[in-house]
C-alpha positions in Angstrom: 48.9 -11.9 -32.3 46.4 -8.6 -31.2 48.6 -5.5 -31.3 49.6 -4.7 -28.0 47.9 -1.6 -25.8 50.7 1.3 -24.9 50.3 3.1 -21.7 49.6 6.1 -23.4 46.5 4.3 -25.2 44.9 3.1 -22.0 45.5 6.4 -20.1 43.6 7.9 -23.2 40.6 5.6 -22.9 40.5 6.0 -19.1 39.9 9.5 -20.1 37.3 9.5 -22.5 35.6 6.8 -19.9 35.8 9.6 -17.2 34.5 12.2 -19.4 31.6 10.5 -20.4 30.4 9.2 -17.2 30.5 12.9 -15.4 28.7 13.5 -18.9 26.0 11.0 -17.7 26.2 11.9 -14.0 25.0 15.4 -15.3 22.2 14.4 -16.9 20.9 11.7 -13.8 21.3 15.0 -11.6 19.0 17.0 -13.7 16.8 14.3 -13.3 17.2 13.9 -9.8 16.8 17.8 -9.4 13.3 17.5 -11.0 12.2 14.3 -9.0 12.8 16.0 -6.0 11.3 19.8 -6.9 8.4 17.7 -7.4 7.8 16.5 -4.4 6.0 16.8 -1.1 9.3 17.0 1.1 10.6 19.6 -1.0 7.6 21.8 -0.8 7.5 21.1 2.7 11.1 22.1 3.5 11.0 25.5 1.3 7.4 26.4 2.7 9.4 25.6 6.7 12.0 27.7 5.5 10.1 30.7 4.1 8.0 30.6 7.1 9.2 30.0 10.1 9.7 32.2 12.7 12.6 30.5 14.7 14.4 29.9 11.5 13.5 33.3 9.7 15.0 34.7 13.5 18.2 32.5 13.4 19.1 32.9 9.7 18.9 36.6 10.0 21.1 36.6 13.4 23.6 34.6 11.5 24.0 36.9 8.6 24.4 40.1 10.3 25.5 42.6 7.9 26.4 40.4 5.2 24.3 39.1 2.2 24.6 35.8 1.4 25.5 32.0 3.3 29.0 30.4 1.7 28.1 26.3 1.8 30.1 23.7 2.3 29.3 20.2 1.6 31.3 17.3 3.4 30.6 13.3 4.0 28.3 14.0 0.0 29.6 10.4 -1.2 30.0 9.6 -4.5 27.7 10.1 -7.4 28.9 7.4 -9.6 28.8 5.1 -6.9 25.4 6.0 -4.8 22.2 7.4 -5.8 22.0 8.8 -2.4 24.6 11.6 -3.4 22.5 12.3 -6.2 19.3 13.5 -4.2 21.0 15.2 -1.4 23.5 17.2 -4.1 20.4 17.9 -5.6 18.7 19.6 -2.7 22.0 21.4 -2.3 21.6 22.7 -5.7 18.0 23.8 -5.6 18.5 25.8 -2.3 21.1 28.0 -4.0 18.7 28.3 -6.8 15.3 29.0 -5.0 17.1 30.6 -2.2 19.7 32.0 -4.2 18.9 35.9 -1.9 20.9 34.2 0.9 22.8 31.2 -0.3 26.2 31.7 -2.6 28.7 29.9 -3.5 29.1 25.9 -3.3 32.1 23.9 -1.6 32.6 19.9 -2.0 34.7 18.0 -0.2 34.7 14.2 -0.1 37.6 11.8 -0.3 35.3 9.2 -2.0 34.7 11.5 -4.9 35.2 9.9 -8.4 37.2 11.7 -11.0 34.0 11.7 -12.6 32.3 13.4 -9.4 34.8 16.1 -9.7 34.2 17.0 -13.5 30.4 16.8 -12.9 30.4 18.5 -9.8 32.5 21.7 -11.5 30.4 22.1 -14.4 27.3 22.2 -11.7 28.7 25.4 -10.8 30.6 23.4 -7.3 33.9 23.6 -6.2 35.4 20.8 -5.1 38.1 20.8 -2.2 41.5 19.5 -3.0 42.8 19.3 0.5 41.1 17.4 3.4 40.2 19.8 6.1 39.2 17.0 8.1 35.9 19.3 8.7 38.2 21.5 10.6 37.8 24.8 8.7 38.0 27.8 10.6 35.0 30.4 10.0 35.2 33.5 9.3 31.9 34.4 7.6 28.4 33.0 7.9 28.9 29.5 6.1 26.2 26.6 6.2 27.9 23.1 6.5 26.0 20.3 4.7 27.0 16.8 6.2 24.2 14.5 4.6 26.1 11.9 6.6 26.5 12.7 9.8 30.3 11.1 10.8 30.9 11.6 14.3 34.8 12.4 14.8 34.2 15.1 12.0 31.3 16.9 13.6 33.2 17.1 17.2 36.1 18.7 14.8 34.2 21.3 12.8 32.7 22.6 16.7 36.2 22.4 18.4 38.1 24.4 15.4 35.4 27.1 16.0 35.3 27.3 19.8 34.6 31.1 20.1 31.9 32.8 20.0 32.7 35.1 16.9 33.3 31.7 15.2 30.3 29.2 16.6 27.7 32.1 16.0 28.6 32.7 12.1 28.1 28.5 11.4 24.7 26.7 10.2 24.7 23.1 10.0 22.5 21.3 8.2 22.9 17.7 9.3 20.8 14.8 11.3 20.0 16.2 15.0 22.9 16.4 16.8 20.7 16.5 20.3 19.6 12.1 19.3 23.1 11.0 19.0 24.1 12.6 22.0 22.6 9.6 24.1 24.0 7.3 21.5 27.8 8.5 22.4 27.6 8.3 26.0 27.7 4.6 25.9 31.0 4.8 23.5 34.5 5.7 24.5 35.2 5.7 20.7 33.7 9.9 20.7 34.6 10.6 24.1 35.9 14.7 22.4 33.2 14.8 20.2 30.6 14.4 23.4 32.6 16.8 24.9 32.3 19.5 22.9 28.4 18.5 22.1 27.2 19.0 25.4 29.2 21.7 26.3 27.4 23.5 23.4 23.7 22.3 23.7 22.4 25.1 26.1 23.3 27.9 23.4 22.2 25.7 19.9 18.7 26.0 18.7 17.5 23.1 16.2 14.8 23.7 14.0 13.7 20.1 12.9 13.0 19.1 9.4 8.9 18.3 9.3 8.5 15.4 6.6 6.7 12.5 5.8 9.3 10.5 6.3 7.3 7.4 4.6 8.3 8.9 1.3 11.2 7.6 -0.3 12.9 11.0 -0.7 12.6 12.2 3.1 14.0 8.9 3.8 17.1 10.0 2.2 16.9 13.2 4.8 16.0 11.2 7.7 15.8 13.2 11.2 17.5 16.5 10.0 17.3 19.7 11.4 19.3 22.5 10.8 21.5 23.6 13.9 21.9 27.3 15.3 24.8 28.2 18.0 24.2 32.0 19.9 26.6 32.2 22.7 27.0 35.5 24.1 30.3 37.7 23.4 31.7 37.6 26.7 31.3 33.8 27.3 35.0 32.0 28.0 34.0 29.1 25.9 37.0 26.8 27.0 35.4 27.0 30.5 32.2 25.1 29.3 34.2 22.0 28.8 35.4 21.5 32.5 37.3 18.4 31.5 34.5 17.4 28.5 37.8 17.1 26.1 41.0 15.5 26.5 44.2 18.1 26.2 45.4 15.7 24.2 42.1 15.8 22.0 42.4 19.6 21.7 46.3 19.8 20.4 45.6 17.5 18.0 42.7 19.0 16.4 44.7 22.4 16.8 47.4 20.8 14.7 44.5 19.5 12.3 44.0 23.3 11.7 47.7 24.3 11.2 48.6 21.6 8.4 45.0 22.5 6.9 46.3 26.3 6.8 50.2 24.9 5.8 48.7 22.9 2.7 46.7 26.1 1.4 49.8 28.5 1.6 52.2 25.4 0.3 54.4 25.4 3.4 56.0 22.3 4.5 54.7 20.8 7.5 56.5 17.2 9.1 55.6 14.7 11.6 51.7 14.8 11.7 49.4 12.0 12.2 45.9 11.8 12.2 44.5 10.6 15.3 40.7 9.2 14.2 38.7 6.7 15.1 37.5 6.9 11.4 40.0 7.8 9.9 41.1 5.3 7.3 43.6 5.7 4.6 41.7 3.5 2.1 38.6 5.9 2.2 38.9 6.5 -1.3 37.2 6.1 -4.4 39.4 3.2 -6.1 38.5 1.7 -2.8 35.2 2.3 -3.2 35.0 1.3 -6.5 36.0 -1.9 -5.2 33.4 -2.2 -3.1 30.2 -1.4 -5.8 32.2 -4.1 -7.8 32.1 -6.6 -4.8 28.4 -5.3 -4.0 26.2 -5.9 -7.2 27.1 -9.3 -7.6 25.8 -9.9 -3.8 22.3 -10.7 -4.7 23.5 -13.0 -7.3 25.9 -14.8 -4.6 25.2 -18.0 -3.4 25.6 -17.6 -0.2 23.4 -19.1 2.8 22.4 -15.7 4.5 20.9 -14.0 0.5 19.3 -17.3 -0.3 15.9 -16.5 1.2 15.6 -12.9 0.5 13.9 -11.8 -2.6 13.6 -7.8 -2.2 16.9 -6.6 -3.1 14.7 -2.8 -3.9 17.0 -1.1 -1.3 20.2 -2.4 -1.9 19.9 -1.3 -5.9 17.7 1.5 -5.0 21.0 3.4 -3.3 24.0 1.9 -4.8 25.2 2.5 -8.3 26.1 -0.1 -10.7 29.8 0.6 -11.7 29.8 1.4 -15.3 30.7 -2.0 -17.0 27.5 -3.4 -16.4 25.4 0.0 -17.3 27.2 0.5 -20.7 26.9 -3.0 -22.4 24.7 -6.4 -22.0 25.8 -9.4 -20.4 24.0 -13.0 -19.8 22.2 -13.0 -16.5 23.7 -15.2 -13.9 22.9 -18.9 -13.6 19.8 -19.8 -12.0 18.4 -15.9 -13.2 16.2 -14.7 -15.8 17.1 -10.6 -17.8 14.2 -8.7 -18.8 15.1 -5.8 -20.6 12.2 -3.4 -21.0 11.8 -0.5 -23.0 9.0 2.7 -24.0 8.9 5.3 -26.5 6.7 8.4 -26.2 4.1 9.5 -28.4 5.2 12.5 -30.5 3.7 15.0 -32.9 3.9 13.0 -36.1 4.3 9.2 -34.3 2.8 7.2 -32.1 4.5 5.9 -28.8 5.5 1.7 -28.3 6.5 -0.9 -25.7 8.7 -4.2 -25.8 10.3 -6.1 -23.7 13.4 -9.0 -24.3 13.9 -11.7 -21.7 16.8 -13.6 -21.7 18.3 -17.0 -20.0 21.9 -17.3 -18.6 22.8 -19.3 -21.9 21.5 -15.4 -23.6 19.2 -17.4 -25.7 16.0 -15.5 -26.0 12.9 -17.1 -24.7 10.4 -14.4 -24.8 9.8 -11.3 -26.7 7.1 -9.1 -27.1 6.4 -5.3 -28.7 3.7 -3.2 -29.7 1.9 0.4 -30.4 0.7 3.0 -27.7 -1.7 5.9 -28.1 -1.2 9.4 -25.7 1.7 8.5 -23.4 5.0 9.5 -22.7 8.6 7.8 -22.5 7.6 7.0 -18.6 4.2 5.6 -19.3 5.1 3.4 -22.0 8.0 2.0 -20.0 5.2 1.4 -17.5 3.3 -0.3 -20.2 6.1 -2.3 -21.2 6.7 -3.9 -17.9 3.6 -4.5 -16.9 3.1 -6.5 -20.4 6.1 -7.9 -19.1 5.3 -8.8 -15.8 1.9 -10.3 -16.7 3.8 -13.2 -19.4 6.3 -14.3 -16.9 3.7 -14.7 -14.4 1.7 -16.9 -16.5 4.9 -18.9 -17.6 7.4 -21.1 -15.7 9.6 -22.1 -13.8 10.8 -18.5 -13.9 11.5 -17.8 -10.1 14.9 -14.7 -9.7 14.3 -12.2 -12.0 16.6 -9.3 -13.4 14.8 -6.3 -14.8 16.5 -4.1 -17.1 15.8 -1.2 -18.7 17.4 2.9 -19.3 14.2 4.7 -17.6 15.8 6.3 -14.6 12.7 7.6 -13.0 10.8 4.0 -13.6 13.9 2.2 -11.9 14.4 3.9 -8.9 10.1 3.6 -8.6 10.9 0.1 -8.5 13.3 0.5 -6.1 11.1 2.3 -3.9 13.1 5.2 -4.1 10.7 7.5 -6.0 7.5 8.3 -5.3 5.8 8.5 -8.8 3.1 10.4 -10.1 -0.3 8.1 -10.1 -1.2 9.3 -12.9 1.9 8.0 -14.9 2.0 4.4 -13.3 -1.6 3.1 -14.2 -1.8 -0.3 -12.9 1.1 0.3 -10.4 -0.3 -1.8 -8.1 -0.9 -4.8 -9.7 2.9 -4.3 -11.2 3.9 -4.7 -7.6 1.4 -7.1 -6.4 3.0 -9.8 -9.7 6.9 -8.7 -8.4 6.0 -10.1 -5.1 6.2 -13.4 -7.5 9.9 -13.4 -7.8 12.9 -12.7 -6.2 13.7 -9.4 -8.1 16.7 -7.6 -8.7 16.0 -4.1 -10.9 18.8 -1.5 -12.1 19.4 1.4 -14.5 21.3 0.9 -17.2 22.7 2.8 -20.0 21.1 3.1 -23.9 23.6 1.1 -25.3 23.1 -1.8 -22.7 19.4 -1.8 -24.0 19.8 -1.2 -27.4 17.8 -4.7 -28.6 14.9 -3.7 -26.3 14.9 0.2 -27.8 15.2 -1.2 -31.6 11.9 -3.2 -30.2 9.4 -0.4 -29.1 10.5 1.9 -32.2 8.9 -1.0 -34.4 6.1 -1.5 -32.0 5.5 2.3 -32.7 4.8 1.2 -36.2 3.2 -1.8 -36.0 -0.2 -0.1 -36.4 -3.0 -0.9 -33.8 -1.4 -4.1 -32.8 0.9 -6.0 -30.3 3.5 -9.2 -31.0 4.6 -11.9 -28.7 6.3 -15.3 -29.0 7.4 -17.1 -25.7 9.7 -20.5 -25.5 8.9 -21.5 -21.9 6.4 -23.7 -20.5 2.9 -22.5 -19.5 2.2 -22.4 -16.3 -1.2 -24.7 -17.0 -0.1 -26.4 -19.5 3.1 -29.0 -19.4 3.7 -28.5 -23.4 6.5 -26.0 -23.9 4.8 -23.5 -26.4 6.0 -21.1 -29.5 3.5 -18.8 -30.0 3.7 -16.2 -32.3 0.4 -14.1 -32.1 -0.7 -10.3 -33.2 -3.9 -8.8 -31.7 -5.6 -6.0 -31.9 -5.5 -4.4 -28.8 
C-alpha cells in the first residue's frame, strides 16, 4: 500500500508549484518585454507620445504641479492563464521604465489573478490590490487607469465615482475608445448608467488615438486604443450634465460601491451590501478560470462536429496559456494526432549549434527522429532549423494529417501562433515553413524544458555530430506504399 499524502504535504507542494510558476512567469515577461521594445508599435507609441502636441498639452494639464502619474491597472487577466496579460503588462512596465520622468508607481487589480500572478507581479516592482474597488476609486492625484479590457459596467463606475471636476480632470485612461462603444450601448439596456455618464462627459474628453499597424500581431493585442483626457471647467455643476442620463438608483449604488471600498481599507464593518452588475459574477476568479484553460486546450482535440473542419487553431493557442500539467511533463498525443517535439541549440564560443526533432504517435511509440550540427546561429535560428527539417519529413511521409508541435522556444511558438512578428533575418525559409503547415491541421504550444527533455538531449548530440545530420522514419512514404526504416547520415 503507497504511504498516504497528509494535508500538510500537499499544501507544501502546492507551494513550491506556485513558486516556481511566478518563477517562470518572470522569465516569459522578460521575454515578452523584449519582443515588444522591438517592435514597430512600440516605437510608434513612444515616438506619438514624445511628440505630440495634443498629448504633450493634456499630460502637462493633468500633472499640474506634481511630478509623476500613479497607474493603476484593472481587467490585466491572468498571466498564467493568457499570453495576452503578458504583452499588455509588459507595455505597462516599459512606460514606467522609458517614461519613468512622469510615470511612478504601479497598481494591479484583477480578481482572475493566479497566486502565481501575484508573486510575479510583486517582484516586477507592482502592487497588487487586495480589495475590489469595483474600478470605483476615488482620485485624488493625477493617476492613469490601464483597462487593457475595456468592461463596460466598470468604466461607467470609475467616471461616476469621480464626477467633479477636481476629480475627472486629474484621471488618464488608457483604454479602447470610449467615443466607438458609445453607439454600441445605445442599442442595450444592459449599460443604460454607464451611457449616461459617457455622453454626459464627451463634450469635455479629448482622445488622442493610438496610430499602429494594426496588421501586426502585437497592435492587435492594443486594438483601437487611445488614451482619454477629461477638462471640465471649475465652475461646471457636473450633476446637471446628466439630466436624467443615470438612474438615482444607479448613482446610490455606486456611492455605496465607494463607501464599502473606503470601509474595507480602514477595516470597519460594513452589512447589507450587494453588488448590483450586470457583470458582476461571483465565480470571476482564478480557480474558475483555471477551470476554464483546463476545459479549453483539449478543445481542438475534441471531437465535436463544429472543430472537425477547422485546422488553424494559431489564435486560440496563440492567447491562451496551457495550464501547467501539460507544460511541465510529456504526454502521448491524442488519438487520431501526431507530437513533434522540436528543439535548437545556439552556437557558442567553443561549440557548435544543433537541431532535432522527436515525433510521436498516440501509442508514444516513436516513428521519426532526426538531429544534426549547425554553423553561426542562435537558440532561435536553430529551432527554426529544426522545424523546418521537421516540417519537410512529415510532408513527404503519410498519412500524417493533425499535427501537434512542441517545443520550449517561446519566441518561435508564439511566431507560429501568429502572435509575434519575427525578425526575417532569424526565420530563413519562414515562408515555406508556413506554406507546408497549411498541410495539416496544426495545433502549436510552449512548453516547459523538462516536457522536451528527449528533444534537448537530441540537438546537444547533433552539436557533436560533426558536419553531419541523422534520420530514421517508421511511416510510409508518401510515393512509395512500402513502410520504410531508414537510417541515413549526410553530409550537409
Amino acid at each position: 500500500m503507497g504511504q498516504e499524502v497528509s494535508e500538510d504535504q500537499t499544501k507544501l507542494v502546492d507551494d513550491l508549484d506556485v513558486k516556481d510558476e511566478a518563477e517562470r512567469l518572470l522569465k516569459e515577461v522578460e521575454v515578452t518585454i523584449k519582443e515588444v521594445q522591438e517592435t514597430k508599435f512600440y516605437a510608434k507609441l513612444t515616438r506619438q507620445m514624445r511628440n505630440n502636441v495634443i498629448f504633450k498639452r493634456n499630460l502637462e494639464r493633468v500633472l499640474g504641479g506634481n511630478s509623476q502619474l500613479q497607474m493603476v491597472i484593472y481587467a490585466l487577466g491572468s498571466m498564467e492563464f493568457n499570453f495576452d496579460s503578458q504583452y499588455q503588462l509588459a507595455i505597462a512596465l516599459l512606460l514606467r521604465q522609458d517614461f519613468a520622468e512622469w510615470i511612478g508607481g504601479i497598481e494591479v487589480f484583477d480578481p482572475r489573478l493566479s497566486p502565481a500572478d501575484i508573486i510575479a507581479l510583486n517582484e516586477l516592482g507592482c502592487e497588487v490590490l487586495l480589495i475590489n474597488e469595483y474600478c470605483a476609486r476615488k482620485v485624488n492625484r493625477p493617476t492613469l487607469f490601464f483597462m487593457p479590457y475595456t468592461v463596460l459596467c466598470l468604466v461607467g463606475n470609475l467616471l461616476g465615482s469621480n464626477w467633479c471636476p477636481s476629480q475627472i480632470n486629474q484621471m488618464i485612461v488608457l483604454t479602447n475608445r470610449i467615443s466607438d462603444t458609445v453607439p454600441m450601448l445605445k442599442r442595450s439596456k444592459k449599460f443604460k448608467d454607464t451611457l449616461g455618464y459617457m455622453k454626459a462627459i464627451s463634450k469635455y474628453a479629448k482622445e488622442v488615438q493610438i496610430k499602429a499597424n494594426y496588421g501586426s500581431s502585437v497592435a492587435n493585442v492594443f486594438y483601437d486604443f487611445a488614451w482619454h483626457f477629461y477638462d471640465v471647467d471649475p465652475p461646471v455643476d457636473m450633476d446637471m450634465l446628466l439630466c436624467g442620463k443615470v438612474r438615482r438608483r444607479g448613482r446610490s449604488q455606486l456611492l455605496e460601491v465607494l463607501h464599502l471600498v473606503e470601509c474595507l481599507k480602514e477595516n470597519k464593518v460594513f452589512d447589507a451590501f450587494e453588488v448590483d452588475s450586470d457583470e458582476s459574477d461571483e465565480r470571476d476568479d482564478y480557480r474558475t478560470l483555471k477551470d476554464l484553460a483546463e476545459e479549453s486546450f483539449n478543445e481542438a482535440f475534441s471531437r465535436k462536429k463544429i472543430y472537425q473542419d477547422r485546422n488553424d487553431w494559431s489564435y486560440f493557442y496563440g492567447v491562451y496559456r496551457g495550464p501547467r500539467k501539460y507544460r511541465l511533463s510529456s504526454s502521448p498525443p491524442p488519438k487520431g494526432w501526431v507530437k513533434l517535439n522540436i528543439s535548437g541549440r545556439g552556437c557558442d564560443e567553443h561549440n557548435r549549434g544543433g537541431f532535432s526533432g522527436i515525433c510521436r504517435n498516440e501509442h508514444n511509440e516513436q516513428i521519426l527522429v532526426y538531429y544534426g550540427c549547425l554553423e553561426n546561429v542562435d537558440k532561435l535560428a536553430a529551432d527554426v532549423e529544426a522545424l523546418k527539417h521537421g516540417m519537410r519529413l512529415l510532408r513527404k511521409y503519410s498519412p500524417v494529417k493533425n499535427l501537434i508541435v512542441e517545443g520550449d522556444n517561446l519566441c518561435l511558438m508564439r511566431w507560429l501562433n501568429r502572435r509575434l512578428d519575427a525578425p526575417p533575418r532569424k526565420v530563413q525559409g519562414s515562408k515555406e515553413i508556413l506554406r507546408i503547415l497549411k498541410s495539416f491541421k496544426l495545433v502549436s504550444y510552449h512548453v516547459y524544458e523538462e516536457a522536451n527533455s528527449d528533444a534537448n538531449y537530441l540537438s546537444n548530440k547533433g552539436a557533436l555530430s560533426g558536419n553531419k545530420w541523422y534520420r530514421w522514419c517508421s511511416l510510409k512514404s508518401s510515393t512509395d506504399d512500402r513502410s520504410t526504416r531508414t537510417r541515413s547520415r549526410k553530409s550537409r
